[in-house]
N, C-alpha and C positions, 0 to 999 in steps of 0.2 A: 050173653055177654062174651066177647071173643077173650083168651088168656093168650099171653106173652108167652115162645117157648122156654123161654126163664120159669116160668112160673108153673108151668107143662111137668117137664123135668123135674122141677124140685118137689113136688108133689107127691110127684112117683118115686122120687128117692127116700119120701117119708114113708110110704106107703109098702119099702118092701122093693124096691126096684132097683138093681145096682148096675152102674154105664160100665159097658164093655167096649172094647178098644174098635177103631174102625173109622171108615168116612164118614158116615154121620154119628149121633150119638145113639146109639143103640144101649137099650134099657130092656133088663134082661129080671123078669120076678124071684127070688127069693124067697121060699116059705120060712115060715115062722121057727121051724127048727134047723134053719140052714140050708134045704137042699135048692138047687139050681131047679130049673126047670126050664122048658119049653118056650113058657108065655114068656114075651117079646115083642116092643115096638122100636120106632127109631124118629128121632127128631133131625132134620138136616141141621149140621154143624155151622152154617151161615144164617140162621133163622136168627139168632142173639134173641134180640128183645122185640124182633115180630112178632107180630099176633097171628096165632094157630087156628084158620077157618075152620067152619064148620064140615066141611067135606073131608079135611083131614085131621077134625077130632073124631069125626065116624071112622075110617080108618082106623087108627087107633085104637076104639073102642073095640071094633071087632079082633084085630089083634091079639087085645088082652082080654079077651071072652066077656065082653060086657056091653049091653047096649047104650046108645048115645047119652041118653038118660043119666045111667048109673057112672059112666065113666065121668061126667058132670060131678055127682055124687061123691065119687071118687077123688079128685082134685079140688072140689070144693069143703072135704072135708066130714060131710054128713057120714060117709061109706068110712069107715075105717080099716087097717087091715086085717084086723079078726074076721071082721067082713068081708070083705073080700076074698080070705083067705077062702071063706067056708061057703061061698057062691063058689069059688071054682073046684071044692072037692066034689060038692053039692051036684057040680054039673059036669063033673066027671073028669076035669081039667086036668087038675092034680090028686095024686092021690092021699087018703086023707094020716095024718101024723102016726 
């Protein structure tokens, strides 16, 4: 099922993701005790309420260190940010708290 970049965005802004300034909308992760980090994607700021293919939700996913799968997961809700958080210390991403 394709998601809207509307819906892209808001996800990852539940999820621990905060938009930083720029030509597109660039979403920049947040750990759980505040620090910035590395992980990083970007939605084109003209996409509104497009729908995000699957070639550039892979993108994406590799991005923020998760496969097509999980970044599913991710935006769909089942992944939480606990979870997330502790896949990316887990895999070396970020370091952990």
């Amino acid at each position: 099922m394709p998601y809207s970049a509307h819906e892209v965005i808001s996800a990852l802004e539940r999820k621990g993701f905060a938009e930083v300034g720029g030509d597109h909308v660039r979403l920049v992760y947040q750990t759980l005790d505040g620090r910035d980090t590395h992980v990083m994607t970007k939605v084109s700021r003209g996409a509104g309420g497009r729908d995000v293919g699957q070639s550039l939700l892979g993108k994406m996913a590799r991005q923020v260190h998760l496969t097509s799968g999980e970044f599913r997961n991710l935006v769909d809700c089942p992944l939480d940010r606990v979870g997330y958080e502790a896949l990316l210390v887990e895999r070396g991403i970020v370091p952990p708290p």
